[in-house]
C-alpha positions as CSV (number, residue, x, y, z in Angstrom):
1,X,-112.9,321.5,-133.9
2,X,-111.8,319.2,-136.5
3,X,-113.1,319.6,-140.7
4,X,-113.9,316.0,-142.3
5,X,-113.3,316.6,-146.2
6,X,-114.4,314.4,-148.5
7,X,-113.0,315.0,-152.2
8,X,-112.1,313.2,-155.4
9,X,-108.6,312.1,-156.9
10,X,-109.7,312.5,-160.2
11,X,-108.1,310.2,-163.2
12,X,-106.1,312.9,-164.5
13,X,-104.6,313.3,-161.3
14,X,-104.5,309.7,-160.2
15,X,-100.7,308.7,-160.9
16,X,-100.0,311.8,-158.2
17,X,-98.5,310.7,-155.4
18,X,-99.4,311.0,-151.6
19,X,-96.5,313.7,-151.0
20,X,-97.3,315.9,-154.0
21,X,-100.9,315.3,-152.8
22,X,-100.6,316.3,-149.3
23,X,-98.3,319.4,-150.2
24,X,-101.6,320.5,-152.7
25,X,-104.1,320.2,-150.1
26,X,-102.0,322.2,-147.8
27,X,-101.3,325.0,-150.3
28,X,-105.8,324.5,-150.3
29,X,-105.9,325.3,-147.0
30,X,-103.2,328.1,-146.6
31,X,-105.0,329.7,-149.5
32,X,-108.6,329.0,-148.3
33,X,-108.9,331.6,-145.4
34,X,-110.7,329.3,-143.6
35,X,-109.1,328.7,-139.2
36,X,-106.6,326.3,-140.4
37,X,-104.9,324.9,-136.8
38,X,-100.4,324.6,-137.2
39,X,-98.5,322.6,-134.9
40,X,-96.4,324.1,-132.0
41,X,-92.5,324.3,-132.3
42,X,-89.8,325.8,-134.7
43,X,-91.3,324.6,-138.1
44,X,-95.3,324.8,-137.7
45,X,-97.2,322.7,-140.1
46,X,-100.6,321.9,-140.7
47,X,-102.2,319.6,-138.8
48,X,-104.0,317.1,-140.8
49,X,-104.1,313.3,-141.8
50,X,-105.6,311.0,-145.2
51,X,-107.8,308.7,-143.7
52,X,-105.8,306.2,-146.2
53,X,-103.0,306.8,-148.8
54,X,-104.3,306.1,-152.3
55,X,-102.0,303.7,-154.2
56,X,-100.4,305.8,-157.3
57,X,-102.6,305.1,-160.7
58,X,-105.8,304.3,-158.4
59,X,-108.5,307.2,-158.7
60,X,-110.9,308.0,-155.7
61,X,-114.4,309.1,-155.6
62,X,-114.7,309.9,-152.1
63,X,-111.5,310.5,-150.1
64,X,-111.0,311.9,-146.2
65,X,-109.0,314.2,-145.0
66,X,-109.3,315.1,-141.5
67,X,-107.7,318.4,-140.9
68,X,-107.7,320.6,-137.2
69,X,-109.7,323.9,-137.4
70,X,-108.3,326.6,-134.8
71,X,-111.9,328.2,-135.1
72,X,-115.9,327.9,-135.7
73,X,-116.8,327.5,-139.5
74,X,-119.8,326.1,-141.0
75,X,-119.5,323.0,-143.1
76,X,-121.1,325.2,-145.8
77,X,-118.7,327.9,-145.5
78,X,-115.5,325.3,-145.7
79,X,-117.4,323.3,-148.5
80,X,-117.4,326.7,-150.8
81,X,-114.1,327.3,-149.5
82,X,-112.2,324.6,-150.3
83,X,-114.4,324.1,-153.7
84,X,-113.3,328.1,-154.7
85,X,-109.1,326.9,-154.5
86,X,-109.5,323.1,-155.6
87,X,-109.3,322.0,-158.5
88,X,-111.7,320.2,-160.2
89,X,-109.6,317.3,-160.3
90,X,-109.9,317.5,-156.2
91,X,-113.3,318.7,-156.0
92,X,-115.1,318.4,-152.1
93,X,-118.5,317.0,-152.4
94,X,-118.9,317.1,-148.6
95,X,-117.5,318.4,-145.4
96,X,-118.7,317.4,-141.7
97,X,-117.4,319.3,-138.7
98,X,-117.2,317.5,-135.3
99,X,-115.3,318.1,-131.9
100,X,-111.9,317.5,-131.7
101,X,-112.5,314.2,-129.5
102,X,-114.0,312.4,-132.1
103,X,-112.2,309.8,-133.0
104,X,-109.2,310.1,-135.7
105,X,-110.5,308.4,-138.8
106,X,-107.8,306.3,-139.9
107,X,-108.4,304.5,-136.3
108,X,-112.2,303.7,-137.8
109,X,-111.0,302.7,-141.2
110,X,-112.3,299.0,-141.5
111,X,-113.3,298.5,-145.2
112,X,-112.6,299.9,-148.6
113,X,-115.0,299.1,-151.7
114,X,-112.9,299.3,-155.3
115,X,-114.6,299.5,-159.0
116,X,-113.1,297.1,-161.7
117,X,-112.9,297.4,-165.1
118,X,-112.0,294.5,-167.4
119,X,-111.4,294.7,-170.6
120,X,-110.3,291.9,-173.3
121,X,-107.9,289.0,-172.8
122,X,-109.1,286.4,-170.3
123,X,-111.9,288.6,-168.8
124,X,-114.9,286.4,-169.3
125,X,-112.9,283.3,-168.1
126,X,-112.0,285.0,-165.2
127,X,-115.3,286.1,-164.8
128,X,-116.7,282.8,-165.0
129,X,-114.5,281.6,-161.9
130,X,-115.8,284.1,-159.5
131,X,-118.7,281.9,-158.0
132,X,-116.2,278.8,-157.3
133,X,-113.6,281.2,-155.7
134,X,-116.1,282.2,-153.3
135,X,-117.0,279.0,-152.5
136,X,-113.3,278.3,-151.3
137,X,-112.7,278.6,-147.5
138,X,-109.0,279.3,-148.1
139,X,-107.2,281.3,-150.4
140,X,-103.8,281.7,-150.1
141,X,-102.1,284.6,-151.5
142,X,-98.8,286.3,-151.4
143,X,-98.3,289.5,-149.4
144,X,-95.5,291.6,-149.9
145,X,-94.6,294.4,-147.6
146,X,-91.4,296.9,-146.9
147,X,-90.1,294.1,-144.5
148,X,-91.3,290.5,-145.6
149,X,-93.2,288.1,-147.7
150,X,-95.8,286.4,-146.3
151,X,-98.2,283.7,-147.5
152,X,-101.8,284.8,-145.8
153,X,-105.6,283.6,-146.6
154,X,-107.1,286.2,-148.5
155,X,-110.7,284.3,-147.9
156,X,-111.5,286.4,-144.6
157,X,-110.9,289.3,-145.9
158,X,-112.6,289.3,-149.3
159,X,-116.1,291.0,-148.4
160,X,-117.9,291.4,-151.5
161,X,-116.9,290.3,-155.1
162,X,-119.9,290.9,-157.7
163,X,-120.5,290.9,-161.1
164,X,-121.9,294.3,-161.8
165,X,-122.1,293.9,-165.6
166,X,-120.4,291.8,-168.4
167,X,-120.2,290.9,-171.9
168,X,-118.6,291.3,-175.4
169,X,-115.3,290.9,-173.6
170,X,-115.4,293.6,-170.5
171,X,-116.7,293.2,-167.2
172,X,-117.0,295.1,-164.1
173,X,-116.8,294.2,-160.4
174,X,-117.5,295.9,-157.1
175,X,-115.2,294.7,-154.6
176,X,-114.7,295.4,-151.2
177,X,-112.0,294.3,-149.2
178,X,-110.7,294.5,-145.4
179,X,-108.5,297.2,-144.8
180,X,-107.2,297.5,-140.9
181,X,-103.7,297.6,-140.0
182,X,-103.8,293.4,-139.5
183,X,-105.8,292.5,-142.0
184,X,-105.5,294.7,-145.4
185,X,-106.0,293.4,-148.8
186,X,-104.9,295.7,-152.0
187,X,-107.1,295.5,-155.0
188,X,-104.2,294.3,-157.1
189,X,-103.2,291.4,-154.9
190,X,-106.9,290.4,-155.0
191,X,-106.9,290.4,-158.8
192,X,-103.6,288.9,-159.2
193,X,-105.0,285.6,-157.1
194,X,-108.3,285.2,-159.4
195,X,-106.3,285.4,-162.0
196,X,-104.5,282.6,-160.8
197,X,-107.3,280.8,-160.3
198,X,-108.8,280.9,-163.3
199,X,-105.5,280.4,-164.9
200,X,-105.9,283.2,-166.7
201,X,-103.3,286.2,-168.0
202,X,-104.1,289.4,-166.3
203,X,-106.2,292.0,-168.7
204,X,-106.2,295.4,-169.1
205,X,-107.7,296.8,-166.1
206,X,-108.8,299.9,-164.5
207,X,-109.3,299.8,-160.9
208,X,-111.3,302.8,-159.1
209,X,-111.7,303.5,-155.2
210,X,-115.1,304.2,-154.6
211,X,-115.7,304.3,-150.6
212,X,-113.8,304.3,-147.6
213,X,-115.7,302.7,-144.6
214,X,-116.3,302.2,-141.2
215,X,-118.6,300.0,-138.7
216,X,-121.4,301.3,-137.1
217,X,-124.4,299.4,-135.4
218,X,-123.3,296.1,-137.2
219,X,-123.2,297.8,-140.7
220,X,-120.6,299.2,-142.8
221,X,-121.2,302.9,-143.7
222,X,-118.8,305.7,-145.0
223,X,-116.5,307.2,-142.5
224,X,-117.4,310.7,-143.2
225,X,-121.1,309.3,-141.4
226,X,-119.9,307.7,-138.7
């Protein structure tokens, strides 16, 4: 049996990173009594995976960690569980059991949808771009990775970008954005080439993941209900 665990990265947490992350949610489960499964060989560990690492300074409102059970639990009893040694900066708001040939999550990964505040400086002129830049068939952006530079169109994988309020200098956009192993575009790379467009100075901004998704019957849905 495997434990899906959805849980929050809060913003006083969100400059941890994803090893001082991953060695907290194993100290979680040590400490949780639930049927935690360990590895074979000379240095057992845990056997779990993030769905997706969460860029450092991005909080998350619904994280997945997919983590081997060695026994039958409820999803109520691991959702008090977990919830009793979390803390609230890491709080579970759900928990789904399935089989252990279900497929791994981070293989089902396909979208991620972000949160965007703006706040003062050029927002309203970027703002004012956003219609026209999804109107362009090609968008050209630099990607930088541990091993090149590339120049890629960003059009394809731009998903949703939407106005969800504005005015008096701030603005907020829902964005969501492809994110498979060929085809993944960070929230700060999609900023950094409106900005461009408008021709306008990066504001102060505060970016916020807010679902991890997957495919399912043509639509997108989060992975924990796939």
């Amino acid at each position: 049996m495997r434990m899906l665990l959805q849980f929050q990265k809060g913003d006083i947490i969100r400059h941890l990173g994803l090893l001082d992350l991953q060695r907290t949610m194993q100290r979680a489960l040590r400490r949780s009594g639930l049927p935690i499964r360990y590895s074979n060989g000379f240095n057992p560990h845990i056997v779990m995976s993030f769905a997706s690492a969460l860029s450092s300074g991005i909080p998350g409102d619904a994280e997945l960690l997919d983590i081997s059970l060695s026994g039958e639990v409820t999803e109520e009893e691991c959702l008090e569980a977990m919830n009793r040694v979390l803390p609230p900066a890491l709080a579970a708001s759900r928990v789904r059991i399935v089989e252990d040939a279900f497929p791994k999550v981070t293989a089902q990964l396909r979208q991620a949808e972000y949160r965007i505040r703006l706040r003062g400086g050029d927002t309203m002129k970027i703002v004012a771009v956003i219609p026209a830049f999804l109107e362009e068939s090609e968008i050209m952006a630099l990607r930088k990775s541990k091993r090149a530079e590339t120049m890629v169109n960003i059009r394809p994988m731009i998903h949703k970008l939407a106005v969800e309020q504005s005015g008096e200098g701030e603005a907020v956009l829902t964005v969501r954005v492809s994110f498979v192993e060929a085809a993944t575009l960070k929230p700060e790379l999609l900023l950094e080439t409106l900005c461009a467009y408008a021709g306008a100075q990066r504001p102060a901004c505060e970016i916020r993941r807010t679902a991890l998704l997957g495919e399912k019957d043509g639509r997108m849905i989060p992975l924990i209900d796939l």
